[in-house]
N, C-alpha and C positions, 0 to 999 in steps of 0.2 A: 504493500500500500504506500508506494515512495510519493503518490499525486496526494497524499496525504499529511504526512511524515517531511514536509518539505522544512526549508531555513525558516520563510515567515512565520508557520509554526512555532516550529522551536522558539526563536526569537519573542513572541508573543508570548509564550508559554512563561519563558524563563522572566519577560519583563511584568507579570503579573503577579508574580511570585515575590519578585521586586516589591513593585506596587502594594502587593496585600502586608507584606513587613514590616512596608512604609509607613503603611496608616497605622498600624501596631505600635510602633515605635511613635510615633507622634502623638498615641493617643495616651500610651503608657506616660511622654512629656507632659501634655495636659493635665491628665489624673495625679501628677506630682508636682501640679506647678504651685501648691501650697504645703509641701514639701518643705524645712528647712533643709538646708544646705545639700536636695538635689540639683544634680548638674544632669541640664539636658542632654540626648544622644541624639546625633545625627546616623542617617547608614548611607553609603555609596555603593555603587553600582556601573552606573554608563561607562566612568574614567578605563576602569578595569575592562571592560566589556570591551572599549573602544581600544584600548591598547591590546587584547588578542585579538580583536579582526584585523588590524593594523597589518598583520604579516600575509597576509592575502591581498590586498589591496595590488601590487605589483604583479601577483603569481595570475596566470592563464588556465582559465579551466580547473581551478583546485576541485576537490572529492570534496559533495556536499557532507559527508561523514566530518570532514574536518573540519568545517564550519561546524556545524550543527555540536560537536564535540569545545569546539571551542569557546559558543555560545554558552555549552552546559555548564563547563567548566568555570566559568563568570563566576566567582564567589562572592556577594555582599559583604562590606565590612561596617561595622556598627561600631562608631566613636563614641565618646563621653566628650563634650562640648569643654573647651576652654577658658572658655570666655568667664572674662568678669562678670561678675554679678553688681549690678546694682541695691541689690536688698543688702538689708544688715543680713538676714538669715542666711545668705549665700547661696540659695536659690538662682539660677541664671535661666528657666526657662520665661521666653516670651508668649504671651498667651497670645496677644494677635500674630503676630510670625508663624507660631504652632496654629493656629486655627488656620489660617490663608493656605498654608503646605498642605494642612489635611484635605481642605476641599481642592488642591491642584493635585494631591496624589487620586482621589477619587475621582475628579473629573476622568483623566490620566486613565485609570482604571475600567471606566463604563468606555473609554474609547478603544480602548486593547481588547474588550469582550467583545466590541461591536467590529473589527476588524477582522478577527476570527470567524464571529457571524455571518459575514460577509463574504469572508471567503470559502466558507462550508456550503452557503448559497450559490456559490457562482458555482462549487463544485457539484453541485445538486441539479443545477441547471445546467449543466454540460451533461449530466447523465440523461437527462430528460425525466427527471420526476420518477 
């Protein structure tokens, strides 16, 4: 089933996985933003992602295996935030900052399902129903 199992797949897969961490982690920040001396956590993703496909960008023709492998491979990393705190408590999460990301991670999120959607439809429609 390779007309299935394709990159955008994967790619989707791995970036919703992403996405749902995302909002986890953010929402974890908000439910501790009265918290004393919690420090918020950020997680990345893309940097890392974009630095393994990086080495295909030149190559011709690579093995979707190696793609799709190096996609999987992407491992999120979850920070404990730096940053000064403004409160005596030492607290350093921002609640509007954290609230704005949660609804950019969810928009984010309803747009990656509906990509997939999309594309199981067009493959639905090339089988003919």
């Amino acid at each position: 089933m390779s007309w299935i199992d394709n990159n955008n797949i994967t790619l989707s897969q791995k970036s919703l996985d992403y996405l749902w961490e995302k909002q986890r982690i953010i929402s974890e920040n908000i439910a501790n933003h009265d918290t004393p001396g919690y420090k918020a956590k950020n997680i990345s993703f893309e940097e890392e992602l974009t630095s393994n496909l990086e080495k295909f960008k030149n190559r011709t023709n690579p093995k979707k295996s190696e793609i799709q492998e190096a996609i999987m491979g992407t491992k999120m990393k979850v920070d404990v935030s730096q940053e000064e705190s403004n409160r005596l408590d030492g607290n350093n999460v921002n609640l509007d900052v954290e609230q704005v990301e949660l609804s950019r991670a969810q928009l984010q999120y309803q747009y990656q399902v509906f990509q997939i959607t999309d594309q199981f439809s067009r493959i639905k429609s090339a089988i003919g129903r």
